[in-house]
PDB file with SEQRES, HELIX, SHEET and CRYST1 records, atoms N, CA, C and O in Angstrom:
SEQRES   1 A   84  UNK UNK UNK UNK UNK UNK UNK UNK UNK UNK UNK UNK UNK          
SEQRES   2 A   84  UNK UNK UNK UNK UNK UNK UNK UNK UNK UNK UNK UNK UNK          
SEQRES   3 A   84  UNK UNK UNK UNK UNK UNK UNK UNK UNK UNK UNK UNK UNK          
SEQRES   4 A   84  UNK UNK UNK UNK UNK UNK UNK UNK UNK UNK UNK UNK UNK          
SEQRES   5 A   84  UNK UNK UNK UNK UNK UNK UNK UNK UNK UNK UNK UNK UNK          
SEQRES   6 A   84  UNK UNK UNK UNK UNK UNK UNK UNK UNK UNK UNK UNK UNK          
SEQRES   7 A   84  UNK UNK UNK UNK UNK UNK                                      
HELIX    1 AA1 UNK A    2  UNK A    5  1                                   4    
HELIX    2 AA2 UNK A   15  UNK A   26  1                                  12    
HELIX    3 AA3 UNK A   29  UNK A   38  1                                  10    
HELIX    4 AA4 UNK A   42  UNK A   77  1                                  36    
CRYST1    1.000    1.000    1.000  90.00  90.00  90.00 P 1           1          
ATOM      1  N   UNK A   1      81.238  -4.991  18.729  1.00  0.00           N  
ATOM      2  CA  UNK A   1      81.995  -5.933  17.935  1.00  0.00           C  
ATOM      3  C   UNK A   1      81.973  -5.542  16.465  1.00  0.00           C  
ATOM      4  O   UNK A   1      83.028  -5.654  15.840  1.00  0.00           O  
ATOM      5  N   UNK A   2      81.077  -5.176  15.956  1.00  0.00           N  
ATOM      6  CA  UNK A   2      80.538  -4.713  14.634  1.00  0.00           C  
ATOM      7  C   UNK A   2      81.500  -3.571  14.126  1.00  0.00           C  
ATOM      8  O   UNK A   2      82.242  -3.588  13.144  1.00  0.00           O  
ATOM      9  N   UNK A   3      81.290  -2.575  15.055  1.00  0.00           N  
ATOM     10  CA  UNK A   3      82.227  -1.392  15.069  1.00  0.00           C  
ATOM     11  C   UNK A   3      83.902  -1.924  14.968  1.00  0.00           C  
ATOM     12  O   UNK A   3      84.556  -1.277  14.150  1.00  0.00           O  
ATOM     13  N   UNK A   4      84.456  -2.727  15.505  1.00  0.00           N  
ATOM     14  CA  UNK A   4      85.666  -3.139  15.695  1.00  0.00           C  
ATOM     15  C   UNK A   4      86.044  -3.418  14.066  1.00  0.00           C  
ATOM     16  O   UNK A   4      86.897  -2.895  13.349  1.00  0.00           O  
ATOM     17  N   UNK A   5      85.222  -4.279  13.843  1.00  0.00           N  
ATOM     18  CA  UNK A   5      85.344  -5.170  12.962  1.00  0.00           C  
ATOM     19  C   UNK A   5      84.848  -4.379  11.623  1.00  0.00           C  
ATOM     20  O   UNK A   5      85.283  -4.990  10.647  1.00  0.00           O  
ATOM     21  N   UNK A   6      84.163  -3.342  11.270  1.00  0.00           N  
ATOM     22  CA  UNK A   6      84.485  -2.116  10.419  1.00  0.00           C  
ATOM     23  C   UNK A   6      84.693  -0.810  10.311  1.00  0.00           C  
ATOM     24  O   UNK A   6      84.151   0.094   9.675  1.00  0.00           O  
ATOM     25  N   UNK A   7      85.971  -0.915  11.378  1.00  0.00           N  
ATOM     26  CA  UNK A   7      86.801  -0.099  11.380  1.00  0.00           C  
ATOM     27  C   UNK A   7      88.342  -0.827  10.561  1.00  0.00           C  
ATOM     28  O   UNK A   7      89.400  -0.230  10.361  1.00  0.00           O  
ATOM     29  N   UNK A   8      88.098  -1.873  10.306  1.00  0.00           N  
ATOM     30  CA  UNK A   8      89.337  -2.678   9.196  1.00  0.00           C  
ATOM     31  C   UNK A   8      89.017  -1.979   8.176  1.00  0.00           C  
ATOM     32  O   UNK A   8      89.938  -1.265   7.780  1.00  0.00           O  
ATOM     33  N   UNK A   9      87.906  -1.900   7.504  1.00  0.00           N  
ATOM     34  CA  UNK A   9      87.673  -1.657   5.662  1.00  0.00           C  
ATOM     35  C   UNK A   9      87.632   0.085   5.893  1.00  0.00           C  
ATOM     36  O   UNK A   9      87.269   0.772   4.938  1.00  0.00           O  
ATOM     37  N   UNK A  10      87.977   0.673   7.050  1.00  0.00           N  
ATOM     38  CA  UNK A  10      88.029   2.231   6.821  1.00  0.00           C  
ATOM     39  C   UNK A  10      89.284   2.603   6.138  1.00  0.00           C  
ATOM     40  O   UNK A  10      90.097   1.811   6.614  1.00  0.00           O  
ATOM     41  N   UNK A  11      89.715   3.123   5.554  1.00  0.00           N  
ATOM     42  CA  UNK A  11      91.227   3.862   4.801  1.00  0.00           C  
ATOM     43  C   UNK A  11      91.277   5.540   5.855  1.00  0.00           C  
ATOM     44  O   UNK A  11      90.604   6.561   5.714  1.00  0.00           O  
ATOM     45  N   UNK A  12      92.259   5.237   6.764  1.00  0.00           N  
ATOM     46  CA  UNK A  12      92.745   6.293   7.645  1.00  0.00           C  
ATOM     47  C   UNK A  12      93.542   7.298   7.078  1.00  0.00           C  
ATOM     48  O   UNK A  12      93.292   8.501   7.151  1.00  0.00           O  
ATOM     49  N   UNK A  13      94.997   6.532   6.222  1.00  0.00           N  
ATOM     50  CA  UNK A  13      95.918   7.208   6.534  1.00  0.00           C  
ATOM     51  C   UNK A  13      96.654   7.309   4.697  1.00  0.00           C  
ATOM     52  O   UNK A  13      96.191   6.568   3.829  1.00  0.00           O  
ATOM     53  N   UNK A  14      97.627   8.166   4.424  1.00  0.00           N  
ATOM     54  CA  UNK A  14      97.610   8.297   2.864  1.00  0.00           C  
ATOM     55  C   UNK A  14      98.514   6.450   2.767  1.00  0.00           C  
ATOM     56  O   UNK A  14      98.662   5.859   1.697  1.00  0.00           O  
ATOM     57  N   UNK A  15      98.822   6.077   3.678  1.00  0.00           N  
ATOM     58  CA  UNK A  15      99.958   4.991   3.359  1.00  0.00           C  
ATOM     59  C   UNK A  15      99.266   3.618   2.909  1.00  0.00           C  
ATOM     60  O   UNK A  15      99.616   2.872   1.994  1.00  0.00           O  
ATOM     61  N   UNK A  16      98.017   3.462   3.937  1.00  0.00           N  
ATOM     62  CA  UNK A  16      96.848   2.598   3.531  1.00  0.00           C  
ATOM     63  C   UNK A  16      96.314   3.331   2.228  1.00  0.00           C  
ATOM     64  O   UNK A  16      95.373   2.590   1.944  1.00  0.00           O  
ATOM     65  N   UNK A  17      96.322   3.985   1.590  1.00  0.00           N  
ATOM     66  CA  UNK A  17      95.387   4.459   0.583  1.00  0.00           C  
ATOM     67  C   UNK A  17      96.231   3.798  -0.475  1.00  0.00           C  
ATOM     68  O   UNK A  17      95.853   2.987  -1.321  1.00  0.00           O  
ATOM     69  N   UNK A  18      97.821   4.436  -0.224  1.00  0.00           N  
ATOM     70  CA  UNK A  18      98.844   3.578  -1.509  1.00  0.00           C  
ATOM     71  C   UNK A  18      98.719   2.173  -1.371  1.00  0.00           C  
ATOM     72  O   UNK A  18      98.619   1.591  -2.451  1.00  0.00           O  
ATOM     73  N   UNK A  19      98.692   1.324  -0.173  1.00  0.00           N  
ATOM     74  CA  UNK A  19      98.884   0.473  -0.175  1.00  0.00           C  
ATOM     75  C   UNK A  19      97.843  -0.288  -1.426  1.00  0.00           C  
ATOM     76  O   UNK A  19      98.190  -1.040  -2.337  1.00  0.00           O  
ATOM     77  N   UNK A  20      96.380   0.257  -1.055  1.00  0.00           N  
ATOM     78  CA  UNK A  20      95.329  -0.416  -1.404  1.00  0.00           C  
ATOM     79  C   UNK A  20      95.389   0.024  -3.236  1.00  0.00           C  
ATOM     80  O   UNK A  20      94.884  -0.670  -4.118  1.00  0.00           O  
ATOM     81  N   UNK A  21      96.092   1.251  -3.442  1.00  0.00           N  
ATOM     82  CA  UNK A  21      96.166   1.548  -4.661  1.00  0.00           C  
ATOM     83  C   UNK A  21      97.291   0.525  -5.459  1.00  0.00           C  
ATOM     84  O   UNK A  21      97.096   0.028  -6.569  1.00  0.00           O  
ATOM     85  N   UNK A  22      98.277   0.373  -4.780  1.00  0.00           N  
ATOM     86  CA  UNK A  22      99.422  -0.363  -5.625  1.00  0.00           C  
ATOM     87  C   UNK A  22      98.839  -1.921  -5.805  1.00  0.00           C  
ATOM     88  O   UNK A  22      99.266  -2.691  -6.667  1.00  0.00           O  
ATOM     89  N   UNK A  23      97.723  -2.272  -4.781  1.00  0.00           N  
ATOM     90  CA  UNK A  23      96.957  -3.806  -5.621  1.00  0.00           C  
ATOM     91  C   UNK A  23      95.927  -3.723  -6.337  1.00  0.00           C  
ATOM     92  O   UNK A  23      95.234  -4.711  -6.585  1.00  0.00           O  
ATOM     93  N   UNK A  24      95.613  -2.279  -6.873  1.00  0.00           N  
ATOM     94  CA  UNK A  24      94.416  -2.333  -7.795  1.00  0.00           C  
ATOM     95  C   UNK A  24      95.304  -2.338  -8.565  1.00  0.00           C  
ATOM     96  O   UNK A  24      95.198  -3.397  -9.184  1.00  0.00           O  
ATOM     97  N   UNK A  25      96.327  -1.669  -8.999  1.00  0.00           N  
ATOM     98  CA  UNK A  25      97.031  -1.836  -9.830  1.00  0.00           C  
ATOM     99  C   UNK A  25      97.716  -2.755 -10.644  1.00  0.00           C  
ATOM    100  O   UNK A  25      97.886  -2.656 -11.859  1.00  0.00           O  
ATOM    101  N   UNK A  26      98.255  -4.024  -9.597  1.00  0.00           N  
ATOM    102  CA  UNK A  26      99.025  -4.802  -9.743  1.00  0.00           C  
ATOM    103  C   UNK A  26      97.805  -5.820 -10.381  1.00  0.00           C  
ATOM    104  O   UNK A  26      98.023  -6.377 -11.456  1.00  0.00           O  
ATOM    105  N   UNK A  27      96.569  -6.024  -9.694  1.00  0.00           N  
ATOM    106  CA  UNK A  27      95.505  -6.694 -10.553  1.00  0.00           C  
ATOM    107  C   UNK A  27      95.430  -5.778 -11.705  1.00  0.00           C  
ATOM    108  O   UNK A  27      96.404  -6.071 -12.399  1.00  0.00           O  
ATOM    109  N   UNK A  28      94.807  -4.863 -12.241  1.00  0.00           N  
ATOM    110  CA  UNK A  28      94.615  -4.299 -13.141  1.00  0.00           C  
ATOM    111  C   UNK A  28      96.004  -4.548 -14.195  1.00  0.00           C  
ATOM    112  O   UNK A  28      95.534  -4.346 -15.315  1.00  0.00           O  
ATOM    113  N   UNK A  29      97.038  -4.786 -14.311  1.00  0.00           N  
ATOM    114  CA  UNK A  29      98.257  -5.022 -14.847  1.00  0.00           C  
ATOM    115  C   UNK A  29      97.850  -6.694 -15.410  1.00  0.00           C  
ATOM    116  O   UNK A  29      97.611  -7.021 -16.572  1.00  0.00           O  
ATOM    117  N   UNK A  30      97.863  -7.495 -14.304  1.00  0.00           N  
ATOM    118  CA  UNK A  30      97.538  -8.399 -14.903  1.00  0.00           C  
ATOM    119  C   UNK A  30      96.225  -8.539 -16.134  1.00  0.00           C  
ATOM    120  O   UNK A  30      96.432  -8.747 -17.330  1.00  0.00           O  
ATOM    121  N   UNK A  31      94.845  -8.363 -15.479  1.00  0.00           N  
ATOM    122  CA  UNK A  31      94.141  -8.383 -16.389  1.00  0.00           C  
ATOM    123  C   UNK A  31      94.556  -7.795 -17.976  1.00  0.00           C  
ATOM    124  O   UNK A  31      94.452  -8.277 -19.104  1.00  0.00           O  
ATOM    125  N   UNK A  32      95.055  -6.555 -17.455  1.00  0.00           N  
ATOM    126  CA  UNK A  32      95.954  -5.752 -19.216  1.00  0.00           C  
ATOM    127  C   UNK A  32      96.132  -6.749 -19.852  1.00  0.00           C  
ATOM    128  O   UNK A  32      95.450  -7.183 -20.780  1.00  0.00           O  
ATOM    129  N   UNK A  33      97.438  -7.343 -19.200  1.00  0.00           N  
ATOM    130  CA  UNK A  33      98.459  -8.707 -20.047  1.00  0.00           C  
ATOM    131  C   UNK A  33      97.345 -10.110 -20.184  1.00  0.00           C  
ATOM    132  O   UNK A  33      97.672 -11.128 -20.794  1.00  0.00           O  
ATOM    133  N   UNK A  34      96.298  -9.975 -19.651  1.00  0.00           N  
ATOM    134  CA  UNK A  34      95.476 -11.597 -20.708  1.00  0.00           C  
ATOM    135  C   UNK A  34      94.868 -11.058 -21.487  1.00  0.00           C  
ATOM    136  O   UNK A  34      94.532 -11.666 -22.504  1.00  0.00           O  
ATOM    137  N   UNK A  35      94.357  -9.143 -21.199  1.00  0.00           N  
ATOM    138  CA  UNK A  35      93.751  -8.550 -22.548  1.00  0.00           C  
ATOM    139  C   UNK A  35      94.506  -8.757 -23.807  1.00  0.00           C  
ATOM    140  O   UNK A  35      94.161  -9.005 -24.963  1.00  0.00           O  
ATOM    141  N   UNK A  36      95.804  -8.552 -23.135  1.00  0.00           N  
ATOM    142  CA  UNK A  36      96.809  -8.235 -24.555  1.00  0.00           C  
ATOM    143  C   UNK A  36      96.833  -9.791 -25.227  1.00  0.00           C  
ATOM    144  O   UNK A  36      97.025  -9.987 -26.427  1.00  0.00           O  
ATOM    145  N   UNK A  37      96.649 -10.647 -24.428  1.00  0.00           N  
ATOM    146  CA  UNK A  37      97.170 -12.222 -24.679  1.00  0.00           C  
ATOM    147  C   UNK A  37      95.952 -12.579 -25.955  1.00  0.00           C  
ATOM    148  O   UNK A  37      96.207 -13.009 -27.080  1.00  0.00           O  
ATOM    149  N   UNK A  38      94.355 -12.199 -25.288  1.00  0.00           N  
ATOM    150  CA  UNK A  38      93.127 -12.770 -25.510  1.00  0.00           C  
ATOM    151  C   UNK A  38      92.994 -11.826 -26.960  1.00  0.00           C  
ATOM    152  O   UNK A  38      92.286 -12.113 -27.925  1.00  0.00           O  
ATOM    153  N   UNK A  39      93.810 -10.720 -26.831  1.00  0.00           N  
ATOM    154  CA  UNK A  39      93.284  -9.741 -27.920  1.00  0.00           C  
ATOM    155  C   UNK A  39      94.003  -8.917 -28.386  1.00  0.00           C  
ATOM    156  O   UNK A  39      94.091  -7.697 -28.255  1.00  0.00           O  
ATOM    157  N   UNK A  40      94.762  -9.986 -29.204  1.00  0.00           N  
ATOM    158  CA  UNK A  40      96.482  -8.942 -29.857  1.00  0.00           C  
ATOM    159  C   UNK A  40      95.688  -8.115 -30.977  1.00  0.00           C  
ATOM    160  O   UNK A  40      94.590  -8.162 -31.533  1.00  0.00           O  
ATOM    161  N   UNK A  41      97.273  -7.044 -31.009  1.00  0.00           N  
ATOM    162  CA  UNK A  41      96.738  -5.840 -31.369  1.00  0.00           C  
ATOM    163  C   UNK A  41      96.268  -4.618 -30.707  1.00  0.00           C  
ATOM    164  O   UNK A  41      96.515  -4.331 -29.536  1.00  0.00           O  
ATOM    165  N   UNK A  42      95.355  -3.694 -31.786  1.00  0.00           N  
ATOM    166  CA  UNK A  42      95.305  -2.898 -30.678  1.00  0.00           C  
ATOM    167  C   UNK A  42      94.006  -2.902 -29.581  1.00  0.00           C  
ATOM    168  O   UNK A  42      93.859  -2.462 -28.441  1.00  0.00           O  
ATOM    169  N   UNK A  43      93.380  -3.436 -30.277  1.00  0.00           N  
ATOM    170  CA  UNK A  43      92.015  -4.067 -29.502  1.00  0.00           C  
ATOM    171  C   UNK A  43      92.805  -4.397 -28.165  1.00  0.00           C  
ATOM    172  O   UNK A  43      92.505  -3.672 -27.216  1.00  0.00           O  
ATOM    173  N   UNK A  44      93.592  -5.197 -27.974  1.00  0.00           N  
ATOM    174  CA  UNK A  44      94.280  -5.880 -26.351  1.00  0.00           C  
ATOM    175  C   UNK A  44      94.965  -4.660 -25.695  1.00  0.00           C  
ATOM    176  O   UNK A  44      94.818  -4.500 -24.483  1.00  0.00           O  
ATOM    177  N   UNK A  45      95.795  -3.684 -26.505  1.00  0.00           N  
ATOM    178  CA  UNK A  45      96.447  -2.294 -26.188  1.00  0.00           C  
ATOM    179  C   UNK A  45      95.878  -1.276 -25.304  1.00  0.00           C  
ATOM    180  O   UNK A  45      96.217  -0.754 -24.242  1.00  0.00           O  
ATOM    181  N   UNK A  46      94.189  -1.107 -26.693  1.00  0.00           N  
ATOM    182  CA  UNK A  46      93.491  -0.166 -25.585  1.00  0.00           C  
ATOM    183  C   UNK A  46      92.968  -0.959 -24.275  1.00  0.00           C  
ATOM    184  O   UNK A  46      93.061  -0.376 -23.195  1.00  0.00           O  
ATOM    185  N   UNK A  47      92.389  -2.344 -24.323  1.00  0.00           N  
ATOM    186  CA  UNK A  47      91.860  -2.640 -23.069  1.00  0.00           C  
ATOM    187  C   UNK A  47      92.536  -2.753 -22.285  1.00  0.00           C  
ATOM    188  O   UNK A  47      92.043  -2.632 -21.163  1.00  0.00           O  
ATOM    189  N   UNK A  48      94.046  -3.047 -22.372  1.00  0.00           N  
ATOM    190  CA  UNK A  48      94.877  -2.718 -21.255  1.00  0.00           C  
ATOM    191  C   UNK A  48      95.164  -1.042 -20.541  1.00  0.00           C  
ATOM    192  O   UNK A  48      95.588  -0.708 -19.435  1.00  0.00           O  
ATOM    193  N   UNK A  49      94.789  -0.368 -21.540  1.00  0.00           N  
ATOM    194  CA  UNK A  49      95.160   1.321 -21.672  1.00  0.00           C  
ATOM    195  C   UNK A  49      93.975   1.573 -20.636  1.00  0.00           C  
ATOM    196  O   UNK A  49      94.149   2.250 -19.623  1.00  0.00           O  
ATOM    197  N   UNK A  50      92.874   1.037 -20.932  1.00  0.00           N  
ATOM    198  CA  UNK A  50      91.811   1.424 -19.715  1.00  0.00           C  
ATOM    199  C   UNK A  50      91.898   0.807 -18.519  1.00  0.00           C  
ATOM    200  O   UNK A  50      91.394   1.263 -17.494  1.00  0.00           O  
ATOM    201  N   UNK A  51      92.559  -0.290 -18.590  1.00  0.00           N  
ATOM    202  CA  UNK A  51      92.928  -1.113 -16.689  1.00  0.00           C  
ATOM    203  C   UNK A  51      93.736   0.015 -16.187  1.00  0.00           C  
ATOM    204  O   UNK A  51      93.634   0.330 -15.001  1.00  0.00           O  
ATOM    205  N   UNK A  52      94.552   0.670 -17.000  1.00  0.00           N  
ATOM    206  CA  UNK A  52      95.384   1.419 -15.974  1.00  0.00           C  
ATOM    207  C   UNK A  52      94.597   2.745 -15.564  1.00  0.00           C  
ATOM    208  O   UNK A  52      94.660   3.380 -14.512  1.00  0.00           O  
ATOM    209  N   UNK A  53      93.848   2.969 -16.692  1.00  0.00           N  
ATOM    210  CA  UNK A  53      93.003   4.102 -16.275  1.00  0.00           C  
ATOM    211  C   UNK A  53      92.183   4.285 -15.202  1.00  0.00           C  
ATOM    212  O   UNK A  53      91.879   5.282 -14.547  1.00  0.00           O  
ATOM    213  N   UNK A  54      91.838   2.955 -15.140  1.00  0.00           N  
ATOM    214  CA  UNK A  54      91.031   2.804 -14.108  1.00  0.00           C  
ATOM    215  C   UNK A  54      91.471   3.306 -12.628  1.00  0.00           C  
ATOM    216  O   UNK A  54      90.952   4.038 -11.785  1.00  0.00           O  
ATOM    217  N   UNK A  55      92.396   2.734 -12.695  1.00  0.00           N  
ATOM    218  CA  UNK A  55      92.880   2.410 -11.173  1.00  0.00           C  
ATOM    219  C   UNK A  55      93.685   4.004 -11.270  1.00  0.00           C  
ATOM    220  O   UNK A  55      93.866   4.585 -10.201  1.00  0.00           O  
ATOM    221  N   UNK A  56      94.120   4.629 -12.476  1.00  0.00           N  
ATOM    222  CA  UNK A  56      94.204   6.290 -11.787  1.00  0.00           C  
ATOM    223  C   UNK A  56      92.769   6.792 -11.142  1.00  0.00           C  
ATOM    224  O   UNK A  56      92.715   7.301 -10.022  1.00  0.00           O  
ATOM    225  N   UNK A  57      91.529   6.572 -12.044  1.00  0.00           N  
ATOM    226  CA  UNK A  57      91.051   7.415 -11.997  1.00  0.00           C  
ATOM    227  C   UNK A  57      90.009   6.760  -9.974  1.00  0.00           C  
ATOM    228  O   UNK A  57      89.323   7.428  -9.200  1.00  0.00           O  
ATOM    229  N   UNK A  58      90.355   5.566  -9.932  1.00  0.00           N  
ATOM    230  CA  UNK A  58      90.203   5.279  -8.431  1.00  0.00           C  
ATOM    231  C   UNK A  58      91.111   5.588  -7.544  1.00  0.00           C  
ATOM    232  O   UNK A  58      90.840   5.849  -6.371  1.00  0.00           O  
ATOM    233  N   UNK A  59      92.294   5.584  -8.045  1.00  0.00           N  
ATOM    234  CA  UNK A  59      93.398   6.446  -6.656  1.00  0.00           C  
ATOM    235  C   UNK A  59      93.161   7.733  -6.552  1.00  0.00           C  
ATOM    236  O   UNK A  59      93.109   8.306  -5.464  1.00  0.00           O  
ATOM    237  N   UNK A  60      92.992   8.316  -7.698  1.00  0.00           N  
ATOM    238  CA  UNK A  60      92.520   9.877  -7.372  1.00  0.00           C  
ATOM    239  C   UNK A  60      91.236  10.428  -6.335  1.00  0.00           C  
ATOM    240  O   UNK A  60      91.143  11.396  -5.580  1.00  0.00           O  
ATOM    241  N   UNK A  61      90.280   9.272  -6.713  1.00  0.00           N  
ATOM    242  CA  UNK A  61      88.763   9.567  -5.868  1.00  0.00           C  
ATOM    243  C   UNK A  61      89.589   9.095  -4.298  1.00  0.00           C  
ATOM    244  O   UNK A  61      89.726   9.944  -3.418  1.00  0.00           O  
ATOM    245  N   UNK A  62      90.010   7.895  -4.141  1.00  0.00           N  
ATOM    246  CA  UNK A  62      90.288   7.627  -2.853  1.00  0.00           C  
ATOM    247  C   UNK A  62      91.403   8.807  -2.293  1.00  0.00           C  
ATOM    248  O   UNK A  62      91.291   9.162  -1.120  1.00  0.00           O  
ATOM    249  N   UNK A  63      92.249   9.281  -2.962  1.00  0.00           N  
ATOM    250  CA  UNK A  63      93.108  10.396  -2.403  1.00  0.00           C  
ATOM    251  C   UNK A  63      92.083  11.535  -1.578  1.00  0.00           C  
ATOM    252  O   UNK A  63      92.038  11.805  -0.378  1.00  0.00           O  
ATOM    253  N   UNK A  64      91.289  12.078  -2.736  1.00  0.00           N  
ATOM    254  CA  UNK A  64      90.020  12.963  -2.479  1.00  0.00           C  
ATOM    255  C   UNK A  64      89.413  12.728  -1.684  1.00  0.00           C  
ATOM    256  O   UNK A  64      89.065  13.679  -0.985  1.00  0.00           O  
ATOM    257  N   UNK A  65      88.861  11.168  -1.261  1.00  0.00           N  
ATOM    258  CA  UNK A  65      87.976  11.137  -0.427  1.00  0.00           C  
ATOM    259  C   UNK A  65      88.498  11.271   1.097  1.00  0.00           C  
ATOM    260  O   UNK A  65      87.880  11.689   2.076  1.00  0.00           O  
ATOM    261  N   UNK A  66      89.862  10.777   0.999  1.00  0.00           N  
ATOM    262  CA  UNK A  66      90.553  11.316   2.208  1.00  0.00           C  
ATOM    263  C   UNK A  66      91.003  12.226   2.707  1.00  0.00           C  
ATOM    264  O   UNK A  66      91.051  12.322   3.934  1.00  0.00           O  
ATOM    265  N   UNK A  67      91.538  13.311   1.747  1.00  0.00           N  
ATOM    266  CA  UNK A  67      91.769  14.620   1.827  1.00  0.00           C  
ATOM    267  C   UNK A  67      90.354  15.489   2.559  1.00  0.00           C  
ATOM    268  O   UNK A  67      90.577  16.289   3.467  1.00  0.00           O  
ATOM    269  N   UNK A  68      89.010  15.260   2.103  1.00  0.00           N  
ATOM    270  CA  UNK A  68      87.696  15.650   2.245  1.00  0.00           C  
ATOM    271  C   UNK A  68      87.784  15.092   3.847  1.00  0.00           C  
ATOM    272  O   UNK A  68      87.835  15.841   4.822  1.00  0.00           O  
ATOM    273  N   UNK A  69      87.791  13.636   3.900  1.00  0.00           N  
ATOM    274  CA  UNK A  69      87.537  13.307   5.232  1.00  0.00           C  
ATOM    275  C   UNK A  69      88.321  14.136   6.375  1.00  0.00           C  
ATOM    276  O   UNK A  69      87.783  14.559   7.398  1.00  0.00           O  
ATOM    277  N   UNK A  70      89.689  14.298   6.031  1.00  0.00           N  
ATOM    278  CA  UNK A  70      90.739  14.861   6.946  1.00  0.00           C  
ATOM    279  C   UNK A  70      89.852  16.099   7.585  1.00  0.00           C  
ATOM    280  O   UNK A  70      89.324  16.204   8.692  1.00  0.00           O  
ATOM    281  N   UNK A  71      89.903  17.167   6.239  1.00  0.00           N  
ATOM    282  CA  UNK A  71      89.372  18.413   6.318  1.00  0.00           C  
ATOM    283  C   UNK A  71      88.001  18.864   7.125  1.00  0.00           C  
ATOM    284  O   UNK A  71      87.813  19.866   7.815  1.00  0.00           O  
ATOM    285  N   UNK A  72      87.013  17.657   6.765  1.00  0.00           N  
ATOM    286  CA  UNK A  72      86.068  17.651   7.773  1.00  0.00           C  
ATOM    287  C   UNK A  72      86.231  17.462   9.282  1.00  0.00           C  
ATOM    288  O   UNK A  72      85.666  18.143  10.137  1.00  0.00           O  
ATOM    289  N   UNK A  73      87.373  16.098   9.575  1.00  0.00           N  
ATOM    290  CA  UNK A  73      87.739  16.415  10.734  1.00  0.00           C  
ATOM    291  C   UNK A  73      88.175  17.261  11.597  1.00  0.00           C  
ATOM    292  O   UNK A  73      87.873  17.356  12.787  1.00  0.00           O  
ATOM    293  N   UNK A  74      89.039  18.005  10.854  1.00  0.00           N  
ATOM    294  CA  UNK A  74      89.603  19.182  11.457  1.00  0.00           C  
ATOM    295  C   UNK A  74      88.775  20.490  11.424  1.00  0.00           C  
ATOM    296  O   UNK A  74      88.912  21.195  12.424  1.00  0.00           O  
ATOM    297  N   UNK A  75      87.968  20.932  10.491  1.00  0.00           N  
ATOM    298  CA  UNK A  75      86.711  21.109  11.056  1.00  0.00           C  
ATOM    299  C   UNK A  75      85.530  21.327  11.773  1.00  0.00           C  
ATOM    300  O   UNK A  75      84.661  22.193  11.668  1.00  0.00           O  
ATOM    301  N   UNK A  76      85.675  20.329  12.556  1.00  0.00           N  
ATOM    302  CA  UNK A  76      84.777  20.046  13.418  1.00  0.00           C  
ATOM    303  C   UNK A  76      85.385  20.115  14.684  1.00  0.00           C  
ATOM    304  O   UNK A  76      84.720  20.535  15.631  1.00  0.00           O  
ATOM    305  N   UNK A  77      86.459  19.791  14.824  1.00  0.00           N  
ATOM    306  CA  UNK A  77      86.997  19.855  15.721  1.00  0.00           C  
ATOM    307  C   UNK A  77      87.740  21.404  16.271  1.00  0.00           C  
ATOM    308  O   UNK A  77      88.262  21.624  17.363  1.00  0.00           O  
ATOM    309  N   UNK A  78      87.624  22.053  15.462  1.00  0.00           N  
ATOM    310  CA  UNK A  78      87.719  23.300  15.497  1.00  0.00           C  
ATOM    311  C   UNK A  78      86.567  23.810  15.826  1.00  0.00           C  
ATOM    312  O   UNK A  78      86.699  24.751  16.609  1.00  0.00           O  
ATOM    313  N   UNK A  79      85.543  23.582  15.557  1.00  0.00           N  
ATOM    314  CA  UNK A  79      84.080  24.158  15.930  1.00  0.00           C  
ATOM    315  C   UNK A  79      83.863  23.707  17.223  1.00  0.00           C  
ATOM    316  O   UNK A  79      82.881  24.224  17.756  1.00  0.00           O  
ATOM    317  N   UNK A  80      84.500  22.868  17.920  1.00  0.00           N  
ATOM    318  CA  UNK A  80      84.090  21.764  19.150  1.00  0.00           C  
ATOM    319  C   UNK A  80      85.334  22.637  19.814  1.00  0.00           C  
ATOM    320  O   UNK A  80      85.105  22.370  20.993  1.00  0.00           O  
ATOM    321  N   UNK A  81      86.648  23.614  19.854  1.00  0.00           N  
ATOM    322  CA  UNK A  81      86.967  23.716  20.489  1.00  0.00           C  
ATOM    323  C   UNK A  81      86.770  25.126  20.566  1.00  0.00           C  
ATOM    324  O   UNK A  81      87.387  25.733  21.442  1.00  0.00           O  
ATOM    325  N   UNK A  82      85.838  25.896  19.616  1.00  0.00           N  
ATOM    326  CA  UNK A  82      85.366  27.153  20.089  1.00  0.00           C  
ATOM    327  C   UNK A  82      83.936  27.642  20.803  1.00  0.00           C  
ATOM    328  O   UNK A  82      83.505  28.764  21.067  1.00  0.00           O  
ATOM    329  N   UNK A  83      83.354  26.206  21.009  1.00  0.00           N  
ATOM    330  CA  UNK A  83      82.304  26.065  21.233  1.00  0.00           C  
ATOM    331  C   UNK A  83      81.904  25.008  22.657  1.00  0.00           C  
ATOM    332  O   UNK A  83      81.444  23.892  22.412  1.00  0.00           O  
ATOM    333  N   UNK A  84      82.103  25.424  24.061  1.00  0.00           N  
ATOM    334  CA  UNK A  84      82.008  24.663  24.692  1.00  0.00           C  
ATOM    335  C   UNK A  84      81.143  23.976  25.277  1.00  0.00           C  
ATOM    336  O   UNK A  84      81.485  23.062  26.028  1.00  0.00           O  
TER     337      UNK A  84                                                      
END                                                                             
C-alpha cells in the first residue's frame, strides 16, 4: 500500500516535471507581486528577480535529476540484458 501510494510524489516523465515546474512558478510569480506590493522599488524588483530564479534554478535540478534517473535506467538494463 505504501509503495502505491509513493509512487504519486515520484516525477516519471519530462511532462510531469513541466507540469510541477509551471506551479512553482506560478506561486513564485505571485509571491514576486506582494514583494513588489510590500516593497516598492528596487528592494521589491530584486526579491521578485530571485522568485524567478528560484524556480529556474529548481527546474533545472529536476530536469537533471531525471535525465540522471533515465540514464541509470537504461543502464542497468543494459547490464541485465548482457548478463543472464
Amino acid at each position: 500500500m505504501w509503495t502505491r501510494i509513493k509512487r504519486l510524489f515520484v516525477i516519471k516523465t519530462r511532462f510531469e516535471a513541466c507540469l510541477i515546474i509551471y506551479a512553482l512558478a506560478a506561486g513564485a510569480m505571485e509571491r514576486g507581486k506582494d514583494y513588489m506590493a510590500q516593497f516598492p522599488g528596487v528592494g521589491g524588483y530584486l526579491l521578485c528577480l530571485a522568485c524567478t530564479g528560484a524556480v529556474f534554478m529548481a527546474g533545472a535540478m529536476i530536469f537533471d535529476a531525471l535525465a540522471l534517473r533515465r540514464a541509470g535506467a537504461s543502464a542497468h538494463s543494459a547490464v541485465a540484458a548482457h548478463h543472464p
